[in-house]
Backbone as CSV, one residue per row, in Angstrom:
resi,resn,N_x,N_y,N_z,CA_x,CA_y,CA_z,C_x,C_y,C_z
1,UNK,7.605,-7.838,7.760,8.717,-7.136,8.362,8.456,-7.043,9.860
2,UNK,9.506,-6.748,10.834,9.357,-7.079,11.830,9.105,-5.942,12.855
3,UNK,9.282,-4.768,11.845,8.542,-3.022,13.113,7.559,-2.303,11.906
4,UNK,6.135,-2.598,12.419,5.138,-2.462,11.642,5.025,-0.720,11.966
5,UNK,5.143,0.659,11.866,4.954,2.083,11.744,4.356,2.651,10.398
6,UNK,3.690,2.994,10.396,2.503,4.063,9.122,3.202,4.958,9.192
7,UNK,4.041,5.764,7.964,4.710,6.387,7.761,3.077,7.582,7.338
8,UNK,3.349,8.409,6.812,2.771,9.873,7.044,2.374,10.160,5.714
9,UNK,2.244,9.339,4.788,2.440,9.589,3.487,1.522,8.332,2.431
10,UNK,0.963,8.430,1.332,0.148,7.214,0.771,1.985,6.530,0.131
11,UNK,1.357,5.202,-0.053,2.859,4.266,-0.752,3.002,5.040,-1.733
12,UNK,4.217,5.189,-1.896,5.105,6.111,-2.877,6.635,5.450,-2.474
13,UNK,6.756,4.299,-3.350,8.622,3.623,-3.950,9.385,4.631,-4.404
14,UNK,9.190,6.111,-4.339,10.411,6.762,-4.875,10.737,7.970,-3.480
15,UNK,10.288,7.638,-2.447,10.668,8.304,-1.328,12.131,8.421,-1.433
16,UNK,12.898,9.656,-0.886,14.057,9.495,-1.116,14.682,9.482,0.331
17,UNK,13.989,9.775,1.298,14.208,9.652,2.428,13.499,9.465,3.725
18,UNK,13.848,9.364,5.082,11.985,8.972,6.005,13.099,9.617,7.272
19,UNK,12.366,10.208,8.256,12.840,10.738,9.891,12.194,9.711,10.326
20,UNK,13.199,9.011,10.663,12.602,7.496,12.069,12.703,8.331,13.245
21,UNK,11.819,8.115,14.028,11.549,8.540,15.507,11.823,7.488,16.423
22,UNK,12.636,7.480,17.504,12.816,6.294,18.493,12.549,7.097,20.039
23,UNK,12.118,5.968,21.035,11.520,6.280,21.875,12.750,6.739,22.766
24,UNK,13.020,7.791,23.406,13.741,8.361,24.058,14.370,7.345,25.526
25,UNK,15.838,7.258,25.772,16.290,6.138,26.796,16.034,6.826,27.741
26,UNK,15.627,7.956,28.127,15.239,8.360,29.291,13.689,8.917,29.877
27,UNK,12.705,8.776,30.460,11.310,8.854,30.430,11.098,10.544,30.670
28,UNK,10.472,10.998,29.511,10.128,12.506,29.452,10.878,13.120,28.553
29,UNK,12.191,12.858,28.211,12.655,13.715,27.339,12.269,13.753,25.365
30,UNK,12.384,14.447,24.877,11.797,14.117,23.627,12.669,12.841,22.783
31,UNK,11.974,12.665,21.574,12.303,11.564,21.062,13.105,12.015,20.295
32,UNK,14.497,10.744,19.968,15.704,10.955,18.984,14.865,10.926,17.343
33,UNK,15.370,11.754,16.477,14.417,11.639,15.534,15.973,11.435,14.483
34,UNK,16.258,10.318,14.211,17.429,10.473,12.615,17.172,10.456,10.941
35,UNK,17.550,10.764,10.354,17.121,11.055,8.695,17.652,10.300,8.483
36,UNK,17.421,9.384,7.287,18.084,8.300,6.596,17.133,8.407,5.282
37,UNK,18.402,8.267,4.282,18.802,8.387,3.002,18.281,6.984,2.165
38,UNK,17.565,6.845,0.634,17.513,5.666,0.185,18.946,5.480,-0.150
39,UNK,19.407,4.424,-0.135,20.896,3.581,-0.683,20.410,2.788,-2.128
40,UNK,21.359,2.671,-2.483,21.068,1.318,-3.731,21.016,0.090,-3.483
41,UNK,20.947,0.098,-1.985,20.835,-1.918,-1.214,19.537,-1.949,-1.622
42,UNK,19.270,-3.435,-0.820,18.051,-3.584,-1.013,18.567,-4.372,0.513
43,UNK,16.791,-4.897,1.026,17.301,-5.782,2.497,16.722,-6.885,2.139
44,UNK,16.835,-7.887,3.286,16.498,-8.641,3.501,15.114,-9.166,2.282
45,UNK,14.432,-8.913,2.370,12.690,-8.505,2.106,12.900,-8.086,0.912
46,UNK,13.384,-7.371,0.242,13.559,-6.930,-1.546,13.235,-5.209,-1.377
47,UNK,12.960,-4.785,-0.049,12.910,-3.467,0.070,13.910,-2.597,-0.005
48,UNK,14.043,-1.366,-0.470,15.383,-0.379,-0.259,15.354,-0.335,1.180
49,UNK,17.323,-0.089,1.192,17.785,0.015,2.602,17.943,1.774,2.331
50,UNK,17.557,2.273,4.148,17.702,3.897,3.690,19.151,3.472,5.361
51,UNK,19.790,4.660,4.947,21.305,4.744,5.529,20.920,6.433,6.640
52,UNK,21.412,6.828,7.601,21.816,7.866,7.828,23.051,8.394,7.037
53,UNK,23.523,9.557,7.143,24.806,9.891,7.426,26.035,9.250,7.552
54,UNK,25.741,8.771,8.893,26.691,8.141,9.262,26.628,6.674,8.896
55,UNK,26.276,6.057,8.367,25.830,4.854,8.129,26.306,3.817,9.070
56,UNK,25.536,4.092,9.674,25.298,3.929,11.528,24.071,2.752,11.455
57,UNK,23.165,3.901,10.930,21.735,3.894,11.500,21.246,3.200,9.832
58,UNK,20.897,2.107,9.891,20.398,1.157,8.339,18.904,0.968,8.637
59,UNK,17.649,0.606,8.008,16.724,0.249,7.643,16.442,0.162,6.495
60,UNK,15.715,-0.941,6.518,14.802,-1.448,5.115,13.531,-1.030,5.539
61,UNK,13.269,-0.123,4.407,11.635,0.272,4.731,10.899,-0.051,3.571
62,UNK,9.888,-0.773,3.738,8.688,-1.111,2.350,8.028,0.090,2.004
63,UNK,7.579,-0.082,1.038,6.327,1.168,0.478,5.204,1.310,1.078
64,UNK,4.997,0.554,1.839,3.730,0.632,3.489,4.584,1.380,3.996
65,UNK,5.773,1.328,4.207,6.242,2.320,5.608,6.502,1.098,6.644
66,UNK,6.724,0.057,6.389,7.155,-0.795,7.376,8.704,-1.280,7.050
67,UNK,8.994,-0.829,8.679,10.464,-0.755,8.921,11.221,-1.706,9.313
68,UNK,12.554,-2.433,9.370,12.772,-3.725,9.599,14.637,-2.465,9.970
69,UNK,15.161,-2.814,11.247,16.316,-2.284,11.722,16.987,-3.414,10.882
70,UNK,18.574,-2.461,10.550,19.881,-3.220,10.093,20.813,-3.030,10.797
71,UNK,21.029,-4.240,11.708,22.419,-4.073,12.289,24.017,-3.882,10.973
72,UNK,24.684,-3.159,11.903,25.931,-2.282,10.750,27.059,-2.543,11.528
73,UNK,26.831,-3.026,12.921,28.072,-3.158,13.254,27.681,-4.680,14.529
74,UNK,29.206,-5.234,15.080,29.225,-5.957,15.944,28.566,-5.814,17.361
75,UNK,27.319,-6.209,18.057,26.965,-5.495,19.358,26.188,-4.530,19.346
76,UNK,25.823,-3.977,18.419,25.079,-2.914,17.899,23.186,-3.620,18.513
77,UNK,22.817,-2.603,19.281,21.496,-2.711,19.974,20.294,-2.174,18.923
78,UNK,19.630,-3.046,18.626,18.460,-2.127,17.459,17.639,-1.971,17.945
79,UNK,16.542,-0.824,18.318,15.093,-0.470,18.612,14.482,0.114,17.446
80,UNK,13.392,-0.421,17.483,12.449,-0.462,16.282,11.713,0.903,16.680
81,UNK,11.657,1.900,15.677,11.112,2.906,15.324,9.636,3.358,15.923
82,UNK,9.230,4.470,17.006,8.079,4.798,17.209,7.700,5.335,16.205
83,UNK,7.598,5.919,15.567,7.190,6.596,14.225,8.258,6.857,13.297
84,UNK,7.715,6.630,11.992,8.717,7.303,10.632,8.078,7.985,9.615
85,UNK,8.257,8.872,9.703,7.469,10.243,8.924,8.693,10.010,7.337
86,UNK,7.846,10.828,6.241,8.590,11.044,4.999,9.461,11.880,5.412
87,UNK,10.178,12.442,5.166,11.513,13.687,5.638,10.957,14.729,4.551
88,UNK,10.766,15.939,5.523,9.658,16.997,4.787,10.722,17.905,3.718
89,UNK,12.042,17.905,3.792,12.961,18.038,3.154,14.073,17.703,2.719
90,UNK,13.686,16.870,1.572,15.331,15.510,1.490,16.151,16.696,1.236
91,UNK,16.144,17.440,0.450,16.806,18.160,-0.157,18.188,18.768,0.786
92,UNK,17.360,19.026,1.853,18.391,19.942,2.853,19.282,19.135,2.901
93,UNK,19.051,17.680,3.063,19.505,16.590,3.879,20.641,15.691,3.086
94,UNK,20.186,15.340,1.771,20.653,14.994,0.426,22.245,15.049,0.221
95,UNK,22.354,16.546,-0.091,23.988,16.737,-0.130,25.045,16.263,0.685
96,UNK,24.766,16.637,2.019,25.954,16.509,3.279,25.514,14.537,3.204
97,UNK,24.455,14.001,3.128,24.675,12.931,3.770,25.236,11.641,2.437
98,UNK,25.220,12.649,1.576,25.304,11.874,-0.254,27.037,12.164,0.010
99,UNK,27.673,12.998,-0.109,28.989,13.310,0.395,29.876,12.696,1.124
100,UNK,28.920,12.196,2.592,29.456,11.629,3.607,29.066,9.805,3.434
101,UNK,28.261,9.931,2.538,28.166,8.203,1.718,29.454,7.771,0.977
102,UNK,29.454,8.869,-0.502,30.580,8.877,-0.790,31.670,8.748,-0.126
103,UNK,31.955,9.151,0.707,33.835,9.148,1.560,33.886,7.907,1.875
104,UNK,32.771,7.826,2.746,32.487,5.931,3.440,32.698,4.756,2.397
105,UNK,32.259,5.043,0.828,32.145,4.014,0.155,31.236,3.387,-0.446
106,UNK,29.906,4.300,0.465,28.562,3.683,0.776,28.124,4.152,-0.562
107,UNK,27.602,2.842,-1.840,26.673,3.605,-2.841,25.726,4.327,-2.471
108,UNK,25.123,5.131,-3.199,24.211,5.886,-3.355,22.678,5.694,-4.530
109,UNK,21.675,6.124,-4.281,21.152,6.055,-5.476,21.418,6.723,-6.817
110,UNK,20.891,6.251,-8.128,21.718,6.717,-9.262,20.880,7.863,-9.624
């Protein structure tokens, strides 16, 4: 895969979600950190694709924790992840972004 990051966690395939960290476009300010959701894709690689919310923001992440960006739209700029931590609470996260999958269209896991 092509953005090698050690996620925070030993391999575990039933992660249900990961906070990608990206390096901030401006020097000093803190880093954008987004939650993304497992989907029922798979990518490129045979790995699950995890979605934000908005299903904006796509990656395929392996069970190493290595991340590979999915472009989602036309023109769309990808930067590969300074860090991706497990998401210390899918739960919070789960509902609103399972909801906002649903409306979109976007499967979900079963």
């Amino acid at each position: 895969m092509s953005n090698s990051v050690q996620h925070d966690r030993d391999t575990d395939s039933d992660i249900e979600g990961y906070e990608l960290a990206f390096a901030p476009a401006i020097h000093g300010l803190p880093r954008d950190v987004v939650v993304v959701l497992r989907s029922d894709r798979t990518g490129p690689g045979g790995h699950p694709v995890y979605l934000d919310a908005t299903g904006i923001v796509s990656a395929e992440i392996s069970d190493r924790g290595e991340a590979r960006m999915i472009a989602t739209g036309i023109g769309q700029r990808l930067s590969p992840p300074v860090e991706i931590r497990t998401a210390g609470r899918v739960a919070d996260h789960a509902a609103p972004a399972a909801e906002k999958h649903r409306m979109m269209g976007v499967p979900g896991p079963e």
